[in-house]
VOKOLPA-865847 format. One record per residue (C-alpha): x, y, z; residue in three letters. Coordinates in steps of 0.5 Angstrom, whole numbers. Example, Ala and Ser with C-alpha at 12.3 -4.5 7.8 and 13.67 -1.06 7.14 Angstrom:
[[25; -9; 16]; 'ALA']
[[27; -2; 14]; 'SER']
// end
This chain:
[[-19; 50; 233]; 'UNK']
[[-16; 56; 231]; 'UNK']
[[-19; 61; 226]; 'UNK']
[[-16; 64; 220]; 'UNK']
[[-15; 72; 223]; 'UNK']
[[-12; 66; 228]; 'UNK']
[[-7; 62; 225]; 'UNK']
[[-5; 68; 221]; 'UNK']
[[-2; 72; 228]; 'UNK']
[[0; 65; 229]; 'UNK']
[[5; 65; 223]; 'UNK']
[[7; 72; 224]; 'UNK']
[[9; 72; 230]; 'UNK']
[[14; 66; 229]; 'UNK']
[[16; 71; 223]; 'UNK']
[[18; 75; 228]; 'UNK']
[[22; 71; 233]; 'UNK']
[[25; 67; 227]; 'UNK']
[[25; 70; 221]; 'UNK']
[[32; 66; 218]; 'UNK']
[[29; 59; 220]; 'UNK']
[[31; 56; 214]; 'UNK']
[[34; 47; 214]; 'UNK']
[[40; 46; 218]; 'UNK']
[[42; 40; 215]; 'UNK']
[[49; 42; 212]; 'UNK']
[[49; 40; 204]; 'UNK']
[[52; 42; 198]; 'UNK']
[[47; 40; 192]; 'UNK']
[[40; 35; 192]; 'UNK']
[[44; 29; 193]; 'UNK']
[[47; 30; 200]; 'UNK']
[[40; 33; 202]; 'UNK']
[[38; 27; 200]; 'UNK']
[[42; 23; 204]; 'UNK']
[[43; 28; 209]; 'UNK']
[[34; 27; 210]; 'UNK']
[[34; 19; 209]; 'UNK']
[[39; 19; 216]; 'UNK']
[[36; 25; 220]; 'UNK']
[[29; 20; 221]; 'UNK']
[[29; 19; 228]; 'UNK']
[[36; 23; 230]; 'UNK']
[[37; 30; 230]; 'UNK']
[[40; 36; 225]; 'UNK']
[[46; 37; 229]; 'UNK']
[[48; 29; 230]; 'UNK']
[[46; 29; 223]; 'UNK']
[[51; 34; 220]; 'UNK']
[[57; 31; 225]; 'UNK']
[[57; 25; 221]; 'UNK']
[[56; 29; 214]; 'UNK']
[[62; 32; 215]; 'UNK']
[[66; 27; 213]; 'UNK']
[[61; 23; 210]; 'UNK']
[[60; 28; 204]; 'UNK']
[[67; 28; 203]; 'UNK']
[[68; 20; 202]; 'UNK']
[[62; 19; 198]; 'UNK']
[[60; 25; 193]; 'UNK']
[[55; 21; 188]; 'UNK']
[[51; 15; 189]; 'UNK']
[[56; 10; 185]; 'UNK']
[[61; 12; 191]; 'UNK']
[[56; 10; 196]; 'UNK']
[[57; 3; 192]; 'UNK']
[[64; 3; 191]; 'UNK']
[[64; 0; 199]; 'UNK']
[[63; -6; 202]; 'UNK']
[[56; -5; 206]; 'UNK']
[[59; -6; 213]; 'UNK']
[[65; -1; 211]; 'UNK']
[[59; 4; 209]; 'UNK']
[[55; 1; 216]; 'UNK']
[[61; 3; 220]; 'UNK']
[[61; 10; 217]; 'UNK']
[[54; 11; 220]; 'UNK']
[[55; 7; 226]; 'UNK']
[[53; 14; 231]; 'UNK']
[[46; 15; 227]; 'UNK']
[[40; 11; 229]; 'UNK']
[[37; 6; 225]; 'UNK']
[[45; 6; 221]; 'UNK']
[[44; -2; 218]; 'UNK']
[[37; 0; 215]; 'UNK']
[[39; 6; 214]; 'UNK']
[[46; 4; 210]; 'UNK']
[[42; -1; 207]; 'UNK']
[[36; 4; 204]; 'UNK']
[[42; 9; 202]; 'UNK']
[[45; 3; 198]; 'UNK']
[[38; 1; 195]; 'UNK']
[[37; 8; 193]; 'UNK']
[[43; 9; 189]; 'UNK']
[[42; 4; 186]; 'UNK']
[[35; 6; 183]; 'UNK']
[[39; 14; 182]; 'UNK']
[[45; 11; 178]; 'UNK']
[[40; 6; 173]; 'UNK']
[[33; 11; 173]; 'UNK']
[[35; 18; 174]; 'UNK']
[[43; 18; 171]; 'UNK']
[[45; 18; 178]; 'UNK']
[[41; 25; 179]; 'UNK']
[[36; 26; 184]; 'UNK']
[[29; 26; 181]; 'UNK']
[[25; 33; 182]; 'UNK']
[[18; 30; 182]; 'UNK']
[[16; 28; 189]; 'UNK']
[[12; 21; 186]; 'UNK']
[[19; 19; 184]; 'UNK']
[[21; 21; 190]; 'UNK']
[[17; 17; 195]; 'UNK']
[[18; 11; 191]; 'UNK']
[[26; 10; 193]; 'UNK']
[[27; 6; 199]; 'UNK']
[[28; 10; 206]; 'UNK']
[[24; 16; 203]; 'UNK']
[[17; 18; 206]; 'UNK']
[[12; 23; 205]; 'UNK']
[[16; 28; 210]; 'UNK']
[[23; 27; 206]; 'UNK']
[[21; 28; 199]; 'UNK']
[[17; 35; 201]; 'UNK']
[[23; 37; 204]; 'UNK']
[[28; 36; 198]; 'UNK']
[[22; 39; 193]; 'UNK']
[[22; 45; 197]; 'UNK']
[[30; 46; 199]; 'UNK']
[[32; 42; 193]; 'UNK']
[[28; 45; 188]; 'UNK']
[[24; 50; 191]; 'UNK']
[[17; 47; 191]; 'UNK']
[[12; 49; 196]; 'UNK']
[[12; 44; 201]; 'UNK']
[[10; 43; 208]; 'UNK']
[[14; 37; 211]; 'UNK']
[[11; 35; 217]; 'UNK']
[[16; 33; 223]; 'UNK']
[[16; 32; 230]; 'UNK']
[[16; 39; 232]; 'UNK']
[[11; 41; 226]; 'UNK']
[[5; 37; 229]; 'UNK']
[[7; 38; 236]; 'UNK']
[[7; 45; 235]; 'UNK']
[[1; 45; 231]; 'UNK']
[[-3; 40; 235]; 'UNK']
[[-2; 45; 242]; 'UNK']
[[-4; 51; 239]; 'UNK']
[[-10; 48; 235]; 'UNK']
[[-9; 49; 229]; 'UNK']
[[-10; 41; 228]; 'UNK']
[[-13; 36; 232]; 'UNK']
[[-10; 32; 237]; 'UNK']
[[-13; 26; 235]; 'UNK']
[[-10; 28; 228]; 'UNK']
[[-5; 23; 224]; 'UNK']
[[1; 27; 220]; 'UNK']
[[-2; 27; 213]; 'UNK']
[[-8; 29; 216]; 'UNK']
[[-3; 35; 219]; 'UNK']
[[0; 37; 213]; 'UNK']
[[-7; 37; 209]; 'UNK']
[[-9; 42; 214]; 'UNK']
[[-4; 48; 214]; 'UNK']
[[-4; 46; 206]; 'UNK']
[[-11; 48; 206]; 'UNK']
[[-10; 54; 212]; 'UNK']
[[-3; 57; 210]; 'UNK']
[[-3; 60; 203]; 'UNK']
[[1; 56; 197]; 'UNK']
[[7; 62; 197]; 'UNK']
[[9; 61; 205]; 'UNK']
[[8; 54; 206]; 'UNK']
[[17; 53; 206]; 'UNK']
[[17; 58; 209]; 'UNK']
[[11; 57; 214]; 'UNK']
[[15; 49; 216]; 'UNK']
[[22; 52; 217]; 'UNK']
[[19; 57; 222]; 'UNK']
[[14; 52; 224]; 'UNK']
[[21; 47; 226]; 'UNK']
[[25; 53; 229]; 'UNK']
[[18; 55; 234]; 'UNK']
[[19; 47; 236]; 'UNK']
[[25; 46; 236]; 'UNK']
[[28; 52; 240]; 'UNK']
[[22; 55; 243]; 'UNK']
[[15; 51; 244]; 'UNK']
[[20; 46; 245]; 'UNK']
[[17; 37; 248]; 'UNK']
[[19; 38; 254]; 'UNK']
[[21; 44; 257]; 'UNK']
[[17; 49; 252]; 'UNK']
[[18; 57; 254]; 'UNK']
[[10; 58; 255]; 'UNK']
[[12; 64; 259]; 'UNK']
[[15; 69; 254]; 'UNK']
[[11; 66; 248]; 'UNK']
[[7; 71; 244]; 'UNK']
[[2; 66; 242]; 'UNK']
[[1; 64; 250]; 'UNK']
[[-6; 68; 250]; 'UNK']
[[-8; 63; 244]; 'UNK']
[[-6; 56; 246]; 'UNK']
[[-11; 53; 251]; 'UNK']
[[-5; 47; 252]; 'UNK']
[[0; 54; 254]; 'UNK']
[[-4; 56; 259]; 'UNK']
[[-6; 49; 262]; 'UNK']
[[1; 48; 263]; 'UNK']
[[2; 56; 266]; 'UNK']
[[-4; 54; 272]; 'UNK']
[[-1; 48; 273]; 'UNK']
[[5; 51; 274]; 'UNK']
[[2; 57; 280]; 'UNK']
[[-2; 52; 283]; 'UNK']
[[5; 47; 284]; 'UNK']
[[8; 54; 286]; 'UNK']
[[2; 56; 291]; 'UNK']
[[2; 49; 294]; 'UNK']
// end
């Protein structure tokens, strides 16, 4: 596990190499961030934003999401995945927007998380891009690079995750901590394909270096 003076040189250099790192999902104001996270579960930003790009100029509220007939709003989605689900939570939650919250997206994250398709990462994500409340959404690319670098165990669930880098990343940079934290997995620390070989954190990442012996001995056979 990595120390403080550690995890601090860690979030640094990330600072360096993507100092912009910011949410990808196009959006305009809360509701379409809303909308936009809900439909990102398990699909990514880009596939995302292609379908936004029509969708936000068809439905602009949450009663136009109710206008429609459901196969109507299914066909709209068809190209994300999970889009009957997802159609159906939309639709759901729209409906809990327009009776509870006068048709506006609710700032806290307990009233967050109680509408239909919003989970933990969701509501941080809206909190902190929406709102601009500290909060640390721990997506794929989060736990990955937080588990190979050692800033988390392996054997750690999400939650266990987030509470970790709550704990070790100051209050103040926890947003800016998760968007860089996304860019470093997305674009550099990468699933498959990670750039171990140009990576400023290789000397600190156990799982780095493995992969580095492995690919000279491949090399060397």
């Amino acid at each position: 596990m990595l120390n403080k003076k550690q995890i601090r040189y860690c979030l640094d250099q990330m600072g360096k190499l993507f100092p912009d790192a910011e949410c990808e999902l196009v959006h305009s104001n809360p509701f379409e961030l809303l909308i936009a996270v809900v439909l990102s579960a398990q699909s990514t930003d880009a596939n995302v934003n292609k379908v936004t790009k029509d969708l936000f100029q068809k439905y602009k509220q949450p009663e136009d999401y109710l206008a429609v007939p459901l196969e109507e709003l299914q066909d709209d989605l068809r190209s994300i995945g999970l889009y009957r689900n997802k159609s159906k939570n939309i639709r759901k939650l729209c409906e809990i927007l327009i009776d509870k919250y006068n048709s506006e997206v609710p700032r806290k994250h307990s009233d967050l998380v109680k509408l239909p398709g919003v989970g933990r990462k969701t509501a941080n994500v809206v909190v902190s891009v929406a709102f601009g409340e500290p909060a640390i959404a721990v997506d794929t690319h989060v736990e990955r690079v937080s588990k190979r670098l050692g800033i988390c165990r392996w054997k750690d669930s999400v939650l266990e995750v987030e509470k970790t880098l709550m704990k070790k990343v100051p209050k103040e940079e926890w947003s800016r901590t998760h968007h860089r934290m996304i860019f470093f997995g997305r674009y550099h620390c990468k699933a498959k394909s990670p750039q171990c070989d140009s990576c400023p954190l290789l000397d600190l990442c156990r799982e780095g270096q493995k992969r580095m012996r492995k690919r000279e001995r491949s090399a060397n056979a």
